[in-house]
C-alpha positions as CSV (number, residue, x, y, z in Angstrom):
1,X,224.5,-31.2,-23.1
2,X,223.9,-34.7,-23.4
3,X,221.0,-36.7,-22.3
4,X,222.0,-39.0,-19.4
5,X,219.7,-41.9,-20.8
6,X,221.7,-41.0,-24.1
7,X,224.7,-41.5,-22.5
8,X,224.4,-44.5,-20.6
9,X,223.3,-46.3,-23.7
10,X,226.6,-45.1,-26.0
11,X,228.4,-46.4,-23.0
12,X,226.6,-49.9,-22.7
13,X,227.1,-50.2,-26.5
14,X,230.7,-49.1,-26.7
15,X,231.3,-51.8,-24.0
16,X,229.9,-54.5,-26.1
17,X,231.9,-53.2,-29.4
18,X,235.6,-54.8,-29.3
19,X,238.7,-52.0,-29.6
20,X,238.9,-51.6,-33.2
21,X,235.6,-50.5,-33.3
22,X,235.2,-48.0,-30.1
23,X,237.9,-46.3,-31.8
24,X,235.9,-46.0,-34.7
25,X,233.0,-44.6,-32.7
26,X,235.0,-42.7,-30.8
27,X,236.4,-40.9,-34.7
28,X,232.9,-40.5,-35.8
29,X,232.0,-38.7,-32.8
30,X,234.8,-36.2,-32.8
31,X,234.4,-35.8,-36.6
32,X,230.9,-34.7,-35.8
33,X,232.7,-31.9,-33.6
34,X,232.8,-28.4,-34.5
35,X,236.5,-27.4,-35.5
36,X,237.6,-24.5,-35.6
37,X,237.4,-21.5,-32.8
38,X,234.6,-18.9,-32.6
39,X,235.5,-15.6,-34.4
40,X,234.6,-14.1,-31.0
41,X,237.8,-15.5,-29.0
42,X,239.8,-14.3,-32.0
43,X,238.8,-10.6,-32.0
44,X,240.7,-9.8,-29.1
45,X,243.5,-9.9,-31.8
46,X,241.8,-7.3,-33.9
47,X,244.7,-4.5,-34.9
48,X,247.7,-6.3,-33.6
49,X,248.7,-6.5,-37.4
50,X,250.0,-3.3,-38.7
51,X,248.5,-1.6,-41.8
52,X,251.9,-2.0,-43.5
53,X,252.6,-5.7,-42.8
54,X,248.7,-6.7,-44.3
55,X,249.5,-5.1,-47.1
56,X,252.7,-7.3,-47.4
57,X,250.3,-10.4,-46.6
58,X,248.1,-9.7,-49.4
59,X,250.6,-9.4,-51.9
60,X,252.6,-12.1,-51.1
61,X,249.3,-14.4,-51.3
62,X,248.5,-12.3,-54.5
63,X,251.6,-12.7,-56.3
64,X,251.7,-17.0,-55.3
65,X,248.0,-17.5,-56.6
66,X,246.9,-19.7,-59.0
67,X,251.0,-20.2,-60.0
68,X,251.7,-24.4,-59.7
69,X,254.7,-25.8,-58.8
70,X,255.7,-28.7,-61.2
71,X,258.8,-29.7,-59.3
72,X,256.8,-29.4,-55.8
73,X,255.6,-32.8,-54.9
């Protein structure tokens, strides 16, 4: 959680900044976000893949690996 002093002072400096630049801000900032979601929200997913069709998964990511596409651009 942010510091409120912290906060006030991004503010009064954003204010000062013209557009171009708050947007800039603003992308730092969220680049500075972690991305991604927490391994714990996923588990409730855990199984819902059968055996069979992981198996299918890994081969089909097995067989395309390392294998470059000349004519894909």
């Amino acid at each position: 959680m942010a510091n409120d002093h912290i906060k006030e002072n991004i503010l009064i400096q954003m204010t000062q900044l013209p557009y171009d630049m708050q947007l800039r801000v603003l992308d730092f900032a969220n680049s500075l976000s972690p991305k991604g979601v927490k391994g714990d929200i996923l588990s409730k997913f855990r199984g819902s893949i059968s055996s069979d069709d992981l198996k299918l998964i890994e081969s089909a990511i097995m067989e395309g690996c390392e294998k470059v596409d000349m004519n894909d651009r």
